[in-house]
Every structure is written in structure tokens, then in C-alpha cells.
C-alpha positions in Angstrom: -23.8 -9.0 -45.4 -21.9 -6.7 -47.9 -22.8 -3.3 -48.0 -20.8 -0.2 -49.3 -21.0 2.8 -47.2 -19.1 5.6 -49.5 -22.5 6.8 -50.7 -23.4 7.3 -47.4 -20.0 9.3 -46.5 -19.9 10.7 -49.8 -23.4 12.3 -49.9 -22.5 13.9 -46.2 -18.6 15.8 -46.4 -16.7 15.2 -43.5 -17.0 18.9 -41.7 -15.4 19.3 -38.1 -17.6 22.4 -38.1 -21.0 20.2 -38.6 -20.1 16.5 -37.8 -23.6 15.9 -35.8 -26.4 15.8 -37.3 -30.4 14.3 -36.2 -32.1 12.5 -38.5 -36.1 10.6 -37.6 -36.8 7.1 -39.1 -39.9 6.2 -40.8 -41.4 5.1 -37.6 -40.4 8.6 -35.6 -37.5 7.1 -33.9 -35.1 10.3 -33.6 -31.2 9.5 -33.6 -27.8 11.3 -33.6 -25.7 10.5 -36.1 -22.2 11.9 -36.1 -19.7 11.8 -38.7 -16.3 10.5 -38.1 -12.8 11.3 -40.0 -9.9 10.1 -38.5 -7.6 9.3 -41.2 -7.6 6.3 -43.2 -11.3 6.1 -40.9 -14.0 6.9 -42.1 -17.5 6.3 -40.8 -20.8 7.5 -39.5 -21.4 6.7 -35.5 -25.2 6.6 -34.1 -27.1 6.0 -31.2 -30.7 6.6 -30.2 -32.3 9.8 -28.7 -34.1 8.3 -26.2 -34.3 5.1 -24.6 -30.6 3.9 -24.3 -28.5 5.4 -26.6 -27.5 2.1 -28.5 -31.4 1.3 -28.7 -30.9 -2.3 -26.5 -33.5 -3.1 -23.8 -30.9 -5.3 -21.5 -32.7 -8.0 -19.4 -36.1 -6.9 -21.3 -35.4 -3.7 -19.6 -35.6 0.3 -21.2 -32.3 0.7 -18.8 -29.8 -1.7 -16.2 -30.3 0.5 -13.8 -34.1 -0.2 -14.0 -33.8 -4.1 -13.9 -31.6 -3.4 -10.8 -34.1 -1.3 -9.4 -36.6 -3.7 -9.9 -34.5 -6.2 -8.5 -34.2 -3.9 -5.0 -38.0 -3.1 -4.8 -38.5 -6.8 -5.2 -36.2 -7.7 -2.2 -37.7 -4.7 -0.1 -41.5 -6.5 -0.5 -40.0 -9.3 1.0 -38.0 -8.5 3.1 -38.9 -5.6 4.4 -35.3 -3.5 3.9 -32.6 -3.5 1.3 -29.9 -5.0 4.2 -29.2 -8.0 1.8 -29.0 -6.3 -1.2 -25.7 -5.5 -3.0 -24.1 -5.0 -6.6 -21.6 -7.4 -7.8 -18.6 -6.5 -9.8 -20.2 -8.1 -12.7 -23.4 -6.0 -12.1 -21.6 -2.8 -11.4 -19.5 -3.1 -15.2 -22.9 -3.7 -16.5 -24.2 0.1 -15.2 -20.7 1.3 -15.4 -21.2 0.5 -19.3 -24.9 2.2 -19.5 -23.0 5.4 -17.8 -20.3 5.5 -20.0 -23.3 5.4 -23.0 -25.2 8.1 -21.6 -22.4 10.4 -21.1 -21.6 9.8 -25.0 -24.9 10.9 -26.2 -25.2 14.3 -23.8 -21.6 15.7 -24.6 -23.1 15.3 -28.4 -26.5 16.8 -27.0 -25.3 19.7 -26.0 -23.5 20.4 -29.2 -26.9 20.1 -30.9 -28.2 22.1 -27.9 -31.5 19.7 -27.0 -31.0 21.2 -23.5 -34.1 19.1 -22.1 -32.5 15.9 -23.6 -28.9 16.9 -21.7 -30.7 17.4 -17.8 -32.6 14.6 -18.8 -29.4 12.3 -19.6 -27.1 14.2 -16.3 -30.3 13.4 -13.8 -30.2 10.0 -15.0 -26.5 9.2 -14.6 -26.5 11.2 -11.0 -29.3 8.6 -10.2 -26.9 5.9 -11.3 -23.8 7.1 -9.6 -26.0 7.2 -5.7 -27.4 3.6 -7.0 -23.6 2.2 -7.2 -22.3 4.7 -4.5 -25.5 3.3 -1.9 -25.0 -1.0 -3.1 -21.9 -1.4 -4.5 -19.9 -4.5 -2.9 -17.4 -3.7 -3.7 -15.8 -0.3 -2.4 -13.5 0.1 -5.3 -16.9 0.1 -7.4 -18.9 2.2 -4.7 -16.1 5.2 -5.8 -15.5 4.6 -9.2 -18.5 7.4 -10.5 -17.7 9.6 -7.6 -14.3 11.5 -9.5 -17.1 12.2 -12.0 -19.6 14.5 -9.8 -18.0 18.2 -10.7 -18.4 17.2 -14.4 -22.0 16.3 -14.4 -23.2 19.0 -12.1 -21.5 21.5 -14.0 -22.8 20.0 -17.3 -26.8 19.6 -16.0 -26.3 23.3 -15.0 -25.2 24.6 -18.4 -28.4 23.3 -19.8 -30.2 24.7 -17.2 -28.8 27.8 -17.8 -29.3 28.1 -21.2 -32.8 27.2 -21.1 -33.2 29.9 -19.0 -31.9 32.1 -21.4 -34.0 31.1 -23.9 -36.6 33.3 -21.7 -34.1 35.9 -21.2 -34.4 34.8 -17.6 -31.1 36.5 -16.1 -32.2 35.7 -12.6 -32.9 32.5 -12.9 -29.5 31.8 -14.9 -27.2 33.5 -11.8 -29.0 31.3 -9.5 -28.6 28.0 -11.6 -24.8 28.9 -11.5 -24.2 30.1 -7.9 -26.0 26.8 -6.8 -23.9 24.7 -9.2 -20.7 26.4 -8.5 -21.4 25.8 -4.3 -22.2 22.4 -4.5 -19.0 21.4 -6.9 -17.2 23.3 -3.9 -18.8 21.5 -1.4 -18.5 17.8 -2.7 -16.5 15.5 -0.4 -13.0 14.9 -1.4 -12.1 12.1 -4.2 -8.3 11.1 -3.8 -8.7 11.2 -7.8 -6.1 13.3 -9.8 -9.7 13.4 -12.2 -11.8 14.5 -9.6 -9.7 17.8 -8.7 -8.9 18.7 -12.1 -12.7 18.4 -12.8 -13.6 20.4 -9.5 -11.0 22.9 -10.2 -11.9 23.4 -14.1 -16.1 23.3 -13.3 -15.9 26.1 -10.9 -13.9 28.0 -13.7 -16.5 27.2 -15.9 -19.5 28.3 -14.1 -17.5 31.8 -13.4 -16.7 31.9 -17.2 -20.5 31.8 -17.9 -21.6 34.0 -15.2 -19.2 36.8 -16.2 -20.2 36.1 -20.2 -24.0 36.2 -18.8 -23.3 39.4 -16.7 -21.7 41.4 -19.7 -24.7 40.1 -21.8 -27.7 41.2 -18.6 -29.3 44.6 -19.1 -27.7 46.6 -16.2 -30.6 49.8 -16.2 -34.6 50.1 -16.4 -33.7 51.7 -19.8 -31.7 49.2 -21.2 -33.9 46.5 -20.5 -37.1 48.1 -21.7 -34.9 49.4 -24.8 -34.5 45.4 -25.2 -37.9 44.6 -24.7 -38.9 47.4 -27.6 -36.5 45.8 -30.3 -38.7 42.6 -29.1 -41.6 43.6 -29.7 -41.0 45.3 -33.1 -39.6 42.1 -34.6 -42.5 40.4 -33.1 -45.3 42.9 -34.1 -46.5 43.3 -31.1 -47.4 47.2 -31.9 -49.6 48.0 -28.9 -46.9 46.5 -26.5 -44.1 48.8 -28.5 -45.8 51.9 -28.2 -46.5 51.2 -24.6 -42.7 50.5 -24.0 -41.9 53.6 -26.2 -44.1 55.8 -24.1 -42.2 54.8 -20.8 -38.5 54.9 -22.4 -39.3 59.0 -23.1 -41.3 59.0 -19.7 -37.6 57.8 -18.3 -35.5 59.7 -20.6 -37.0 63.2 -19.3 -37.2 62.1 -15.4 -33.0 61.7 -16.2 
């Protein structure tokens, strides 16, 4: 196998601004592809949208956390319990790896903002760190993903949050937050230099994006209907304009 790439890296600048880019094959198959510079590098990096992100199906499985899964409800049938069921070092690398891959693709996600993609990838590897936590043999590998909790809360909340904001749902948004922020507080403690700098910078984050929210949040009756006026003109929703038109003066001579 010989092939040249420089057309490739040629026809697409390298631009720290807009490195990630999604591109659909032939057959639908959606993928990330993000373009790398790193001196005498250079090179194009992709992985899959869905599925796993480097497209494999390990033991003729969509996931290793599935084939172990199967492996546990396949024990429980015959036994009756999961007592006897545990993951070996070797298993554990094996999710540790499929982790590491999924938290790749949703830090590049949330660039793109495919919001439903990053809760998605975050629900999946918080499944995946109580499936090591509960089996692990080892307890070395039973704590390895546990540093790691404040980061992915924080991160499924973001998404969360701006999907909510997508609907201009305020509400909703302060709640995601507060309920984010409580439970990085509340973890158990990690004697991990990586879990208290994650804990410590995730609850800064969540305040960060509360107070940007709360500058953001109509703070009057008039200032949200004023909103919801602009709204409705660029939609052309005339009826609904004149309606909220009627009640801003309605409001305006009440004050």
C-alpha cells in the first residue's frame, strides 16, 4: 500500500480555528475527522459517530462493555447471582481502552456541539466506570475511573444545558447545573491529585455557566415578552406579535 495524503491535507488548510470537521460516506456512515498540525506532523485523525468510535465490533460485539455484560447476564441465568463474577486485569485494560476512546470522540463532540451525541457518549462511560467499580478484581482497577467522575458529570451537564437553551429554557438550565454542581460536591473522596483538581475546577465551571446564563435570563415580564416579540417577527408569526405587542403597552401603562 502506497498512498499520498498531501491532496488530502492540501485541499483542507490546517486551521486551529476549524480543525473538526463531519463528513457522511456513501453508505450514511457519519464520522469526525479532525485535522492535525503538529510540526513536521501532519495528518487527518477519524473515528466513527456512532458505534465505537474506531468502528471495531470487539468479540462480534457493538461495544466490550456489552460482551461483558452479556457474559454477567449469562452467569446470572445459571447461577442465579453474579457472586462468581469478576473482571480480570486483562478484561479491565480492554474497557479501560473503550473509555479512553469514548472520551476522545465527546471532548471533539462538544466542539461540534452534537449535544445528544455528548450525553449519549458521558451516560455510556458512567455505565462503564459502575461496571468496573461493581466487578473489578482487582481494587486498583475497581478505582482507576473513579478520579474521573467530576469531569464527566460536569461534561453530560453542559450538554444538557445547552440543549436546554436551545429552547430558551432558563429553568430547566439552573436546575441541570445546581444538580450537577451538588452531586460533584457530594462524590466520595478519591486520594487522586486528578480527582480534586477535577472536583475543584467542575464546580467552578458549573458557577461560570450559571452566572453567564443568569446575565443572559430575562429578569422582568417585560423583558421576556420584549424577547419573545423580536421572536416572533423574525419568525413571522404576525398574529402572535401583535398579541405580545398589545400586552408590552398593556404593561408599559400599568408601570
Amino acid at each position: 500500500m502506497n498512498e499520498n495524503i498531501v491532496h488530502l491535507l492540501s485541499d483542507w488548510p490546517f486551521d486551529p480555528e476549524n480543525s473538526i470537521r463531519k463528513v457522511i460516506d456513501e453508505d450514511g456512515t457519519e464520522r469526525i475527522q479532525v485535522r492535525v498540525d503538529q510540526g513536521a506532523f501532519q495528518g487527518i485523525l477519524q473515528m466513527d459517530l456512532d458505534g465505537r468510535p474506531d468502528g471495531r465490533r470487539p468479540h462480534d460485539q457493538d461495544f466490550v462493555l456489552e460482551h461483558y455484560r452479556d457474559k454477567l447476564d449469562t452467569l446470572i441465568t445459571d447461577n442465579g447471582s453474579d457472586e462468581e463474577f469478576t473482571l480480570s486485569e486483562s478484561d479491565c485494560k480492554e474497557l479501560f481502552d473503550e473509555s479512553r476512546r469514548m472520551y476522545e470522540r465527546y471532548v471533539f463532540l462538544l466542539q461540534i456541539q452534537d449535544y445528544d451525541r455528548v450525553i449519549r457518549d458521558t451516560e455510556f462511560n458512567m455505565a462503564l466506570f459502575r461496571f468496573v467499580n461493581r466487578y473489578a478484581d482487582r481494587e486498583e482497577d475497581q478505582l482507576n475511573l473513579e478520579k474521573w467522575w467530576p469531569y464527566i458529570i460536569r461534561i453530560h451537564a453542559v450538554a444538557r444545558v445547552m440543549i436546554a437553551m436551545q429552547n430558551e429554557d432558563f429553568d430547566a438550565s439552573f436546575t441541570i447545573i445546581d444538580e450537577a454542581r451538588d452531586r460533584i460536591k457530594d462524590l466520595d473522596e478519591v486520594d487522586a491529585e486528578e480527582f480534586r483538581v477535577e472536583q475543584r475546577r467542575s464546580v467552578q465551571a458549573l458557577d461560570d455557566l450559571a452566572k453567564e446564563l443568569d446575565e443572559k435570563r430575562p429578569h422582568t415580564l417585560f423583558d421576556q415578552l420584549k424577547k419573545e416579540l423580536d421572536q416572533a417577527i423574525k419568525r413571522e408569526e404576525f398574529e402572535r406579535a401583535a398579541k405580545l405587542r398589545d400586552r408590552l403597552r398593556e404593561l408599559e401603562e400599568e408601570a
